[in-house]
gemmi code that builds the backbone of each chain (N, CA, C; Angstrom):
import gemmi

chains = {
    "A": [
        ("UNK", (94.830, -12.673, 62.314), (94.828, -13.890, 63.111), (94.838, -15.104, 62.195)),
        ("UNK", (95.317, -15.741, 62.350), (95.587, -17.128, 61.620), (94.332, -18.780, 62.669)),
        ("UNK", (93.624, -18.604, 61.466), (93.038, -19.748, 61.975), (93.538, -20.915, 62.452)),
        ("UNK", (94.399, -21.207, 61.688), (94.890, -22.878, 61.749), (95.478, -23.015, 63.411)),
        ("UNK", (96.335, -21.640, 64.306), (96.309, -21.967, 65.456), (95.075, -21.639, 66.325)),
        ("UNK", (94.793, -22.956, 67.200), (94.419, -22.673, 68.235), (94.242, -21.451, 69.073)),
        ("UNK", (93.547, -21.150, 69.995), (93.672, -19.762, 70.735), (94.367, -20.364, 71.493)),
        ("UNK", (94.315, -21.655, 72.467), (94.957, -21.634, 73.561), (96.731, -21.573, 73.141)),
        ("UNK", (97.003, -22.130, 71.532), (98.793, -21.898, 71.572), (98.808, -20.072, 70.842)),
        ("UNK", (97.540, -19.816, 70.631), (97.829, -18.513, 70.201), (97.897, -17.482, 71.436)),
        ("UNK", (97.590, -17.983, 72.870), (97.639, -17.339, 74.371), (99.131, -17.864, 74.545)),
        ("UNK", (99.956, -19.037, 74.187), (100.659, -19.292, 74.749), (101.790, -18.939, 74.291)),
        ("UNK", (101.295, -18.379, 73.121), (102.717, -17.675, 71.666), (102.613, -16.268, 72.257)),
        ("UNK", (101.652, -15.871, 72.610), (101.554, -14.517, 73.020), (102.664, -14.161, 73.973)),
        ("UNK", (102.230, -14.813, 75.341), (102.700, -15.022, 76.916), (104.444, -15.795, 76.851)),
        ("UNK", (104.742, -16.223, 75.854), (105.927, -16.641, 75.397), (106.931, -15.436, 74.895)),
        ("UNK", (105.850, -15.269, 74.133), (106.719, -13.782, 73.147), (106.838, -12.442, 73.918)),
        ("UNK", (105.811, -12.269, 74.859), (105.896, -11.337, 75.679), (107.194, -11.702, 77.010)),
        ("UNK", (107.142, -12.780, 76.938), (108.224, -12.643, 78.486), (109.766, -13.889, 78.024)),
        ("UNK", (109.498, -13.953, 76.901), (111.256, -15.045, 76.920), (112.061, -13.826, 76.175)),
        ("UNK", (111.848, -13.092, 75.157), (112.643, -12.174, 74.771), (113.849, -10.896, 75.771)),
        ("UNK", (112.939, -10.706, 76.626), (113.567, -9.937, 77.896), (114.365, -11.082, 78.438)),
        ("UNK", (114.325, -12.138, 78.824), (114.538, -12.968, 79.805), (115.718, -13.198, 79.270)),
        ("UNK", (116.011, -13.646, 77.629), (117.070, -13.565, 76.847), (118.104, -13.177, 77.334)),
        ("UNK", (118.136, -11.717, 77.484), (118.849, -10.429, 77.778), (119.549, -11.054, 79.363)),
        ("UNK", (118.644, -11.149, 80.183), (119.278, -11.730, 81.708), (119.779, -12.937, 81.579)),
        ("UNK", (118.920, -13.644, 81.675), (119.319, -15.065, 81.828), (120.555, -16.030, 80.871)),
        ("UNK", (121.431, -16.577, 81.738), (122.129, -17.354, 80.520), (121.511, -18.453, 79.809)),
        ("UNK", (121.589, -18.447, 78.791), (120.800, -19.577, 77.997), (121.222, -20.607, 78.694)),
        ("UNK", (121.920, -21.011, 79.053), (122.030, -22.419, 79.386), (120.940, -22.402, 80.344)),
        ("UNK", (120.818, -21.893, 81.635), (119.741, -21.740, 82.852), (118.558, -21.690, 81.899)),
        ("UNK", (118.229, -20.793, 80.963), (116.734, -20.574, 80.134), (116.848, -21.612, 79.474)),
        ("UNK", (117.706, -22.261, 78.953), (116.849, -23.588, 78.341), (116.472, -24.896, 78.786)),
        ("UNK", (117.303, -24.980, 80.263), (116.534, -26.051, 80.953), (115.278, -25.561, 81.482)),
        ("UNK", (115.390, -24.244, 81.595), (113.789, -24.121, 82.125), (112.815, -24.368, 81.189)),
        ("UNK", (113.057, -24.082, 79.835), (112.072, -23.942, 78.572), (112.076, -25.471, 77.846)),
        ("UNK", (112.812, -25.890, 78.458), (112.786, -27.166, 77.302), (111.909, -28.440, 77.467)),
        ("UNK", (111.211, -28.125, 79.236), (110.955, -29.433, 79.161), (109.485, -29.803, 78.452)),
        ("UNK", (109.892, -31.142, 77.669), (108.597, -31.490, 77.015), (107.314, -32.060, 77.303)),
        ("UNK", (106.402, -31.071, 76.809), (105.114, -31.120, 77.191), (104.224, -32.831, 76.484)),
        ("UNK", (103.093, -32.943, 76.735), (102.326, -34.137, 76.042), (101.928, -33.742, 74.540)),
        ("UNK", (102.497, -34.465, 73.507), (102.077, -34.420, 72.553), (100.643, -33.580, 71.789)),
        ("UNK", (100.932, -32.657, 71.005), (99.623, -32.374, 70.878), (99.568, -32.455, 69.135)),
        ("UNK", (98.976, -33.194, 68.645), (99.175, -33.740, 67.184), (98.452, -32.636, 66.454)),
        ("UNK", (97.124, -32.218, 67.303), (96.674, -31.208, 66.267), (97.134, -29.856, 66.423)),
        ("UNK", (98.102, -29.278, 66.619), (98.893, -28.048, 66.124), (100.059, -28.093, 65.105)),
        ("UNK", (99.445, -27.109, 64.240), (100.435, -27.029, 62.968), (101.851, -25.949, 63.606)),
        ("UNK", (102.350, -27.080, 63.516), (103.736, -25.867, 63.859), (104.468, -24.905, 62.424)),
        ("UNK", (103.957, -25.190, 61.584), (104.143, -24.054, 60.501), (103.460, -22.698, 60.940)),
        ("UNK", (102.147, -23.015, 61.127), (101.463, -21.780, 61.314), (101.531, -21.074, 63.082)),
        ("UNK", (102.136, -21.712, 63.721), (102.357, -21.542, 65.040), (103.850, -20.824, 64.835)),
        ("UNK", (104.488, -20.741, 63.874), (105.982, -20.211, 63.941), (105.678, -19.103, 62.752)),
        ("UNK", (104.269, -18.904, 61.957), (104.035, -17.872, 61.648), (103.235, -16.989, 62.003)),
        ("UNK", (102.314, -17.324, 63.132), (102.171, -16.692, 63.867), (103.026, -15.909, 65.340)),
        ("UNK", (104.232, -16.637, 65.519), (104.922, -15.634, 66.201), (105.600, -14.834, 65.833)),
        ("UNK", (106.109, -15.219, 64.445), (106.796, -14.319, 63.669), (106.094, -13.019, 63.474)),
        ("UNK", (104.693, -12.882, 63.169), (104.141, -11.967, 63.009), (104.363, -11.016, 64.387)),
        ("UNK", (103.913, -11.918, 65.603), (103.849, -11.063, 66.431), (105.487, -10.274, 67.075)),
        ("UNK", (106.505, -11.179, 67.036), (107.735, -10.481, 66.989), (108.366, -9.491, 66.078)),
        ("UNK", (107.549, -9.593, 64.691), (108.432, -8.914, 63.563), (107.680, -6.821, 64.038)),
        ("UNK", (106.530, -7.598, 64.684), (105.562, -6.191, 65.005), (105.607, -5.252, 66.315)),
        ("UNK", (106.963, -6.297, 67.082), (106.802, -5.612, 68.889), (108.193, -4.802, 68.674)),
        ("UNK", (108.069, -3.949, 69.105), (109.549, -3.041, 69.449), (110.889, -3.916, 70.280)),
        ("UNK", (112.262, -3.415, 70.133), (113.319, -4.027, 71.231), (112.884, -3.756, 72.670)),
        ("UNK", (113.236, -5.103, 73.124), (113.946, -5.892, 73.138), (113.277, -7.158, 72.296)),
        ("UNK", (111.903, -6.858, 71.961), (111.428, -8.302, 71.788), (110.916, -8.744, 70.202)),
        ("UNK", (111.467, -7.404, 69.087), (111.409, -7.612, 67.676), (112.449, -8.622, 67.803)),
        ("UNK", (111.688, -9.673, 66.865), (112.123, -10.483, 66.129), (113.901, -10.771, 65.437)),
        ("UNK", (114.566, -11.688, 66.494), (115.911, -12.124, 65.676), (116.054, -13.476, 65.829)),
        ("UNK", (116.717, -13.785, 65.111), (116.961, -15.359, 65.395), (116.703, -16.034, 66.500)),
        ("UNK", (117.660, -15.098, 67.489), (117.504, -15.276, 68.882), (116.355, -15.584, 69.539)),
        ("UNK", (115.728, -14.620, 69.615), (114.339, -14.131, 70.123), (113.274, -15.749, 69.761)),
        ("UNK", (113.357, -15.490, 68.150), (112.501, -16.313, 67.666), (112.809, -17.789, 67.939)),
        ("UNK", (113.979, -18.138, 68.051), (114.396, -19.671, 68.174), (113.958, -19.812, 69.324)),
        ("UNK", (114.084, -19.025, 70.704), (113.724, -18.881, 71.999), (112.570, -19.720, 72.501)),
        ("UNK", (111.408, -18.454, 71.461), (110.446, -18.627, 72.006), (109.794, -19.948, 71.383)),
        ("UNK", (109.845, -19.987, 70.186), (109.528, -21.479, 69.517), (110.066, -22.758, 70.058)),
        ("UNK", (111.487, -22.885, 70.364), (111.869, -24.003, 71.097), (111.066, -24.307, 72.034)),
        ("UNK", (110.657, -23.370, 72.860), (109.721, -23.537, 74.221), (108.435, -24.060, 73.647)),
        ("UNK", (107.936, -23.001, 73.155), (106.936, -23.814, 72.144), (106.298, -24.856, 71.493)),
        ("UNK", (107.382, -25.120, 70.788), (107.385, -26.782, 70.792), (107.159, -27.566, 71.181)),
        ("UNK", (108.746, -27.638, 72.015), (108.816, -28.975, 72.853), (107.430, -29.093, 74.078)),
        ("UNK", (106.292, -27.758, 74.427), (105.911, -27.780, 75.371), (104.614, -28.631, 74.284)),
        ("UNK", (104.581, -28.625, 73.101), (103.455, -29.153, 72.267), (104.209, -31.005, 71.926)),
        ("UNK", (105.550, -31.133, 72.635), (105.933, -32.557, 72.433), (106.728, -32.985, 71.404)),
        ("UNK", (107.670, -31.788, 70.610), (107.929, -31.918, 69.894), (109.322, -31.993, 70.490)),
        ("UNK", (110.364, -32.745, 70.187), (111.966, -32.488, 70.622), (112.729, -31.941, 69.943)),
        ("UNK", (112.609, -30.378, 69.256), (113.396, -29.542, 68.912), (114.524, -29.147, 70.098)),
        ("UNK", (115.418, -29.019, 68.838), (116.653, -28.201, 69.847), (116.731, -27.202, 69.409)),
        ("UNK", (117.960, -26.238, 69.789), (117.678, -25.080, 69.591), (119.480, -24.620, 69.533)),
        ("UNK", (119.584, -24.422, 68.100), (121.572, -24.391, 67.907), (121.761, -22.990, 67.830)),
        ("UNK", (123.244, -23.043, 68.023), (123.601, -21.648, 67.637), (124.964, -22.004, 66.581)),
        ("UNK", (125.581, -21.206, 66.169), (126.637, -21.580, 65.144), (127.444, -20.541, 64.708)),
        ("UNK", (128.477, -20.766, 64.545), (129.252, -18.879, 64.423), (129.860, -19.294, 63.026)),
        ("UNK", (130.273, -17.982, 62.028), (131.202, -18.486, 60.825), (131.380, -16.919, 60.539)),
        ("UNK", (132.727, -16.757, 59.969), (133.299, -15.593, 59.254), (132.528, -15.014, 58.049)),
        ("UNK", (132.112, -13.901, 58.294), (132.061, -13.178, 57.282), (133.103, -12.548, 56.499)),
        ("UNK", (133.484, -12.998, 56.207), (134.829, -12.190, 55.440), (135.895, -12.061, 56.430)),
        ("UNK", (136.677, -11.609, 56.514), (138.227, -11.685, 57.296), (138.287, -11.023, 58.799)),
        ("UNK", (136.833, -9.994, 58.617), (136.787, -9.611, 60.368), (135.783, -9.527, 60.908)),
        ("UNK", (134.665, -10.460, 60.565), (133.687, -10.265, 60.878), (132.827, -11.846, 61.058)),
        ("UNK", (132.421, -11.666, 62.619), (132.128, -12.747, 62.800), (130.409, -12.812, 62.842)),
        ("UNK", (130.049, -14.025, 62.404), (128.760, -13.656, 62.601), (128.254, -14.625, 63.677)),
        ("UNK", (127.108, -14.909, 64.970), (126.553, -15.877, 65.220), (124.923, -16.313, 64.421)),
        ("UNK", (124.255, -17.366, 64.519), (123.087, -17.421, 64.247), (122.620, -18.001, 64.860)),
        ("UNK", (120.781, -18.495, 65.223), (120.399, -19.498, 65.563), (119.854, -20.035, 65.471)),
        ("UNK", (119.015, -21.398, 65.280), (118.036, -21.731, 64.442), (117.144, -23.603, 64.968)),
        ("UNK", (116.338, -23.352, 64.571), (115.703, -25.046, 65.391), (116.009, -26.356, 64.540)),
        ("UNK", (116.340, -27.428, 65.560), (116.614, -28.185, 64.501), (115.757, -29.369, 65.140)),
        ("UNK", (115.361, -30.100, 64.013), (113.856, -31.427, 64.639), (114.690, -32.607, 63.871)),
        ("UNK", (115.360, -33.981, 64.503), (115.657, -35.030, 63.787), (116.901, -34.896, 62.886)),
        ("UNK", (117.777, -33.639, 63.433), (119.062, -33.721, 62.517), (118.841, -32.264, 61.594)),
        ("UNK", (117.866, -31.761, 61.187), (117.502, -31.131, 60.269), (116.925, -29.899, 60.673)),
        ("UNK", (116.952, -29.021, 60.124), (116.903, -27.335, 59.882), (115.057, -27.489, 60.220)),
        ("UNK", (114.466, -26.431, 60.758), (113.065, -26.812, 61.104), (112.276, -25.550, 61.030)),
        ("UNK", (111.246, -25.440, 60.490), (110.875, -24.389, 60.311), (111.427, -23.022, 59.980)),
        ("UNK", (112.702, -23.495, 58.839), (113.481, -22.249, 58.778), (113.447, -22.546, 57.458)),
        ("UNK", (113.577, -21.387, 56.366), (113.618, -21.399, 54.825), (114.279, -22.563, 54.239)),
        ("UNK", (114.021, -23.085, 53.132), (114.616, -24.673, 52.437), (116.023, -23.985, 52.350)),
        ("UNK", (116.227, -22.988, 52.204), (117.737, -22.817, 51.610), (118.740, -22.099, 52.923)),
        ("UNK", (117.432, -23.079, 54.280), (118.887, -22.320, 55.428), (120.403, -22.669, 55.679)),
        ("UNK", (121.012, -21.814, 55.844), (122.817, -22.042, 55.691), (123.005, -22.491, 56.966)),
        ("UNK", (122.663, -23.565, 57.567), (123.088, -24.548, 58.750), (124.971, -24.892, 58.326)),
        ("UNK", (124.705, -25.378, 56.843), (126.173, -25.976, 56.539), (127.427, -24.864, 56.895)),
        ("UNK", (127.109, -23.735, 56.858), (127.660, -22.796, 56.406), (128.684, -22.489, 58.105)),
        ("UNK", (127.306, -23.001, 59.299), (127.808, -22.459, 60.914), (128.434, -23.321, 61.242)),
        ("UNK", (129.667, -23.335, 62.331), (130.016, -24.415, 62.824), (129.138, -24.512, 64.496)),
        ("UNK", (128.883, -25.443, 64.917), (128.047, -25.184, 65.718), (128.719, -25.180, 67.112)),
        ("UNK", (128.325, -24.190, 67.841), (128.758, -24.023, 68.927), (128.508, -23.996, 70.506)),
        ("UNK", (126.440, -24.198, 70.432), (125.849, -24.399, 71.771), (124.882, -25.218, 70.589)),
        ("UNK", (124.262, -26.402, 71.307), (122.862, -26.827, 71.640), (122.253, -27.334, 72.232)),
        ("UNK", (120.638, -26.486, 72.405), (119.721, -26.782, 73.786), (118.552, -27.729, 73.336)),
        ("UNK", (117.841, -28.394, 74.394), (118.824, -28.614, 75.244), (120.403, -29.477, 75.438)),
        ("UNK", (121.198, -28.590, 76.073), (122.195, -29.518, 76.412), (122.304, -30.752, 76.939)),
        ("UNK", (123.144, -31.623, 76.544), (123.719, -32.771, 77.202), (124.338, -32.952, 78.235)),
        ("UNK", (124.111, -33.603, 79.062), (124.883, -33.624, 80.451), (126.013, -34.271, 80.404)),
    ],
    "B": [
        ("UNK", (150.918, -23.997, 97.820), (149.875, -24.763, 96.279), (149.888, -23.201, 95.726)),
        ("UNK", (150.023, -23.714, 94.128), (150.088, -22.573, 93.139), (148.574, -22.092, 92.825)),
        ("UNK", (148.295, -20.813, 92.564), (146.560, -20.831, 92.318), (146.400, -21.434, 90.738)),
        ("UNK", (145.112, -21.987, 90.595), (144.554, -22.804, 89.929), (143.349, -21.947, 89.066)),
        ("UNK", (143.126, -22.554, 88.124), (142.377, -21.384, 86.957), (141.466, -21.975, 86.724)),
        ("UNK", (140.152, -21.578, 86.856), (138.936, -22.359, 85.860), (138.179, -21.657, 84.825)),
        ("UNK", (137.287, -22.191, 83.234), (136.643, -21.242, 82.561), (135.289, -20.775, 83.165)),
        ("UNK", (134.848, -19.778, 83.078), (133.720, -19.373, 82.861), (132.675, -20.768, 82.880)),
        ("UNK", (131.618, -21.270, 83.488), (130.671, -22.524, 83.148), (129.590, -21.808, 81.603)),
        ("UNK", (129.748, -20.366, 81.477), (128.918, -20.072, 80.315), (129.551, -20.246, 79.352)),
        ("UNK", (130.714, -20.425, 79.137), (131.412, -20.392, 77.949), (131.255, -21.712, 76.806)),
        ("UNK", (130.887, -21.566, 75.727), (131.064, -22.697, 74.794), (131.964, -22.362, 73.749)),
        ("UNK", (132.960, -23.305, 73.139), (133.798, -22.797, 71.984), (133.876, -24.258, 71.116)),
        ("UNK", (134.164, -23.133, 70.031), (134.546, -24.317, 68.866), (135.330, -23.828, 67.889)),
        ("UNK", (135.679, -24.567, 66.744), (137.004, -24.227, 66.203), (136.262, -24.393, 64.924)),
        ("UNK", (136.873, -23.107, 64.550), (136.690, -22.324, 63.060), (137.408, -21.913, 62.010)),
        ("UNK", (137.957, -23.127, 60.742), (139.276, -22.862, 60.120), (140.889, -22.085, 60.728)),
        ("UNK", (140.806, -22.924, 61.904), (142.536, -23.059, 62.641), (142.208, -22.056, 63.923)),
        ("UNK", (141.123, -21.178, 63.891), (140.849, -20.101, 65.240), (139.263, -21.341, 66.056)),
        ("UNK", (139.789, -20.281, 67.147), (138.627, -20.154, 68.324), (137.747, -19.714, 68.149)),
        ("UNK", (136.454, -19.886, 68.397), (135.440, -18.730, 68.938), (134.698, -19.259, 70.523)),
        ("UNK", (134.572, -18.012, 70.983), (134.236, -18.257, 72.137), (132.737, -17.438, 72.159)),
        ("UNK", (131.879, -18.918, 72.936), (130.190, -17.622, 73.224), (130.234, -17.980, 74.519)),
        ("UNK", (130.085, -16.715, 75.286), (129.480, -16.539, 76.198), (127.686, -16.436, 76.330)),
        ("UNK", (127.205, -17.286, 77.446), (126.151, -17.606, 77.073), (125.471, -16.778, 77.561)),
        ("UNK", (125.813, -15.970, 78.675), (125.376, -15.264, 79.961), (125.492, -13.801, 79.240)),
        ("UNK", (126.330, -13.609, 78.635), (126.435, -12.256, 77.901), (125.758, -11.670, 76.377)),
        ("UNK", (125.681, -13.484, 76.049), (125.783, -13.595, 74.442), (126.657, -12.879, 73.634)),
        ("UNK", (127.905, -12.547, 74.134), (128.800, -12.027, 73.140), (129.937, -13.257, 72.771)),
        ("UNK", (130.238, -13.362, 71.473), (131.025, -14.116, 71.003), (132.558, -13.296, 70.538)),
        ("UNK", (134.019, -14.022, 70.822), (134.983, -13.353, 69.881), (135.672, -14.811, 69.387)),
        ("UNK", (136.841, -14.289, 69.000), (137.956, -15.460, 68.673), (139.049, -15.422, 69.456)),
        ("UNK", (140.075, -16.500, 69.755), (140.973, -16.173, 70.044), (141.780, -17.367, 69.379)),
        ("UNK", (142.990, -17.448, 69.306), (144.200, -18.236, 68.857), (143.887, -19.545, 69.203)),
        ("UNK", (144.304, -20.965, 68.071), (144.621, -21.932, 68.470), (144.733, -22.769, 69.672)),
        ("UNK", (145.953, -21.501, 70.017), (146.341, -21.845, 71.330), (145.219, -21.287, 73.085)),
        ("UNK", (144.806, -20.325, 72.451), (143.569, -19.721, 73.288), (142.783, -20.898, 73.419)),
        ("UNK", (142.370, -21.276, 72.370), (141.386, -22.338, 72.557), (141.635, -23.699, 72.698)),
        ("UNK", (142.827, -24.059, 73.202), (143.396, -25.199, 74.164), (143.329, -24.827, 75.469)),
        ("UNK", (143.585, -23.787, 75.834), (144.044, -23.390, 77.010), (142.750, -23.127, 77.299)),
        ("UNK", (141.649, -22.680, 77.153), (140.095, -22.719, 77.584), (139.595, -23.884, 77.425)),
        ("UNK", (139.732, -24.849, 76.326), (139.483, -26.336, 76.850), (139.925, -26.881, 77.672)),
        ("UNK", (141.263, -26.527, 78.343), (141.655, -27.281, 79.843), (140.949, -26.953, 80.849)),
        ("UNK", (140.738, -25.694, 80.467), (140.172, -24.650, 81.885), (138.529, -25.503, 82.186)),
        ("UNK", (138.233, -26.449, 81.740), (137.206, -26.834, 81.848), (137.453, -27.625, 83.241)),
        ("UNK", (138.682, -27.712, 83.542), (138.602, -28.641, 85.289), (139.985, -27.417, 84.885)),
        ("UNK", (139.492, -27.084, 86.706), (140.655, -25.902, 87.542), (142.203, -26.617, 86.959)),
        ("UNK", (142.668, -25.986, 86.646), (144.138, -26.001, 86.268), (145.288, -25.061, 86.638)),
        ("UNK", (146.648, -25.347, 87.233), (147.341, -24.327, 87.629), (148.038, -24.000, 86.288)),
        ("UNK", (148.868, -22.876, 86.621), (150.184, -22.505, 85.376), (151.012, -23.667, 85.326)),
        ("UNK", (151.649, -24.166, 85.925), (152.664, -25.547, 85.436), (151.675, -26.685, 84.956)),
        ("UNK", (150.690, -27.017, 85.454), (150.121, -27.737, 84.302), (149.643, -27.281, 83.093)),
        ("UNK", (149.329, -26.069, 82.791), (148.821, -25.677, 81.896), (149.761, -25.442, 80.717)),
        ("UNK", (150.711, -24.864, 81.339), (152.920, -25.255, 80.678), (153.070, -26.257, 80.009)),
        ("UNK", (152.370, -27.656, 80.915), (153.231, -28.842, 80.290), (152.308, -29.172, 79.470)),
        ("UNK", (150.838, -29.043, 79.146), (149.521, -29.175, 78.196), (150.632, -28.369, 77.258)),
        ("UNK", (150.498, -26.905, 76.958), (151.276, -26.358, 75.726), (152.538, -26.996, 75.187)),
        ("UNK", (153.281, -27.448, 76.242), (154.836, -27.748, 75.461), (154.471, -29.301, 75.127)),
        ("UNK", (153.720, -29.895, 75.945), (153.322, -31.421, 74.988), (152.674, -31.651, 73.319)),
        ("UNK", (152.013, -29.985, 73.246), (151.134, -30.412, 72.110), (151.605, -29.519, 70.781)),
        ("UNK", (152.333, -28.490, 71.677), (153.120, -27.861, 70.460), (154.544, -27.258, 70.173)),
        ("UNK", (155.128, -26.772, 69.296), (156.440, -27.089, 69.352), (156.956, -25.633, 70.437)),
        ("UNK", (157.168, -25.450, 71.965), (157.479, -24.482, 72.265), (157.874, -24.722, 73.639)),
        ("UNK", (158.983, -24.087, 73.822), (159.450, -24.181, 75.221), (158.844, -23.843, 76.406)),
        ("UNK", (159.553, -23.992, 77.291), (158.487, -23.676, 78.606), (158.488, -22.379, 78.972)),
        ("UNK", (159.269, -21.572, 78.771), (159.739, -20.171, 79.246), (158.137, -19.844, 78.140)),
        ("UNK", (158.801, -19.929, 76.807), (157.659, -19.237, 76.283), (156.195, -19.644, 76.503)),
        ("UNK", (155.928, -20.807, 76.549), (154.455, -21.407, 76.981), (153.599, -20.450, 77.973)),
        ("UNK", (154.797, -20.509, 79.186), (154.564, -19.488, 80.396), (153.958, -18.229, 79.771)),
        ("UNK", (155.071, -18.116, 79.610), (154.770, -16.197, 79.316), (153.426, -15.715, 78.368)),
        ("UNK", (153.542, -16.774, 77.190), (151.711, -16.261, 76.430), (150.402, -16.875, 77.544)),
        ("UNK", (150.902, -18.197, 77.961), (149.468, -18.578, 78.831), (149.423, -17.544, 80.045)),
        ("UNK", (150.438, -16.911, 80.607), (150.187, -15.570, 81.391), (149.517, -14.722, 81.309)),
        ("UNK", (150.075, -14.384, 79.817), (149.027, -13.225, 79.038), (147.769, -13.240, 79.021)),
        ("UNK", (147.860, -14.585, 78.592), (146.440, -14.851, 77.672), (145.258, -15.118, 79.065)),
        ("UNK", (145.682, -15.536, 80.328), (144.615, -16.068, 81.134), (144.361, -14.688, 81.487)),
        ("UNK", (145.644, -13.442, 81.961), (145.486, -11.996, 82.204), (144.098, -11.160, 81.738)),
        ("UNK", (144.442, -11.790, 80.268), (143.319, -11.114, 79.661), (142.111, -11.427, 79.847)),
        ("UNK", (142.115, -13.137, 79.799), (140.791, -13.638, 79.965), (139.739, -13.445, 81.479)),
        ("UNK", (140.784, -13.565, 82.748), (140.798, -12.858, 84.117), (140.096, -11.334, 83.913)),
        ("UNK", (140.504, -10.345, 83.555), (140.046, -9.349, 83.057), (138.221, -8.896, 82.481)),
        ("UNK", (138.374, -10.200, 81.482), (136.701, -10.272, 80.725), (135.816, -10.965, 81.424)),
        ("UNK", (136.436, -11.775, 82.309), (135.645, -12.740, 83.237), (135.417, -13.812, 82.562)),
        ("UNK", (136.198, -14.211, 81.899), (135.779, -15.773, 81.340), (136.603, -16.673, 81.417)),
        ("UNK", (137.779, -16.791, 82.556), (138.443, -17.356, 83.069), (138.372, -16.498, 84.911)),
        ("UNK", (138.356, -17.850, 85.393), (138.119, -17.815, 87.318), (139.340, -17.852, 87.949)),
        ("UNK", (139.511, -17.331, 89.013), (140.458, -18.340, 89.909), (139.571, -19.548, 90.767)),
        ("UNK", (140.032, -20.263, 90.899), (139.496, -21.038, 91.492), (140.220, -21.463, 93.263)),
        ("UNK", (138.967, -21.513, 93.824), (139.600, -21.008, 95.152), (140.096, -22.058, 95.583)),
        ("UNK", (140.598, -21.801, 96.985), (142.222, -23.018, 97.496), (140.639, -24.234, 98.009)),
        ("UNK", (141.137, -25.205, 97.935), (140.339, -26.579, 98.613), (140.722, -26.409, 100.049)),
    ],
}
model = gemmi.Model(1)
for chain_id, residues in chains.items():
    chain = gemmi.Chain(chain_id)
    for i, (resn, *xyz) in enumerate(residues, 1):
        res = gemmi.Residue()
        res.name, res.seqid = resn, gemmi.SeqId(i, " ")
        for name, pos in zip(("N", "CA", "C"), xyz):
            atom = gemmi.Atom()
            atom.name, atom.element = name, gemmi.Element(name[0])
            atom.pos, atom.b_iso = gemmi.Position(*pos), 0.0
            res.add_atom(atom)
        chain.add_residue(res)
    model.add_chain(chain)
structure = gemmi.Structure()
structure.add_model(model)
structure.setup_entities()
């Protein structure tokens, strides 16, 4: 257990991680991210470092559908977030792997910029192709 | 009235050194398709028949109408098929 979160976002990383991963699978993202996106009241004292390593833990540890992928994880953190007041979006981005192979990814972005994802994430690399929430 | 074509509302695409890719959002499966695929799914964003969709191709690239026809035939065939192109019903 990681001190630095809260129990109540460590109930809400739980209850997140337990039910947006499936939902994934059904729902079209576009419908799941207006439901997930809308932003909650600011909450200054949660570290969202340790709130995105604590779900990681708990996704990297649950079986499919709800181990841990980009997907999964951008999912549930976007919701996350923004429900802590933060206005992350949540991109996706496709680029060639070599001549037949396509890859997608997805990843959070806060203010233009790559967010809680390794210093050396390959954002440059995707061209981007959905982000939530969308624009009307 | 000729029937009229619309995309998929899940579909997002963007263009990737001269190709398409297309995500479906509802499926989450992504592919590619041609240049020209991915004009012809950017129109499809408001219902469009085959003769307009004809004169979009022969305005923007170098090709007659016979042929315009015959690949945007194909190509909606196929897309009709995967479900990521509609008909769109009579008004």
């Amino acid at each position: 257990m990681n001190p630095a979160v809260p129990l109540v976002w460590r109930l809400r990383a739980l209850q997140a991680s337990l039910l947006l991963p499936p939902l994934v699978r059904l729902v079209s993202l576009g419908r799941l991210s207006a439901w997930l996106g809308r932003i909650g009241p600011p909450d200054p004292g949660l570290d969202d470092r340790a709130l995105a390593a604590w779900v990681d833990r708990l996704l990297y540890a649950a079986p499919p559908p709800w181990r841990r992928t980009c997907l999964t994880r951008g999912t549930v953190m976007f919701h996350l977030l923004r429900r802590a007041g933060r206005p992350v979006e949540l991109k996706i981005g496709v680029r060639r792997d070599g001549a037949r192979n396509l890859a997608a990814h997805a990843w959070l972005v806060l203010h233009g910029a790559p967010y809680l994802e390794a210093e050396d994430h390959p954002s440059q690399a995707f061209a981007d192709i959905a982000t939530f929430p969308e624009r009307a | 009235m000729s029937p009229r074509f619309r995309r998929h509302a899940d579909l997002r695409l963007t263009e990737l050194a001269g190709e398409g890719i297309v995500l479906h959002l509802g499926s989450r499966r992504y592919f590619s398709v041609s240049g020209t695929g991915l004009a012809i799914l950017e129109a499809l964003i408001e219902p469009r028949s085959m003769d307009e969709l004809v004169e979009m191709l022969t305005a923007r690239y170098e090709v007659d109408a016979a042929r315009a026809r015959a690949s945007a035939g194909e190509f909606l065939e196929r897309c009709r098929a995967a479900g990521v192109v509609l008909d769109e019903p009579a008004a």
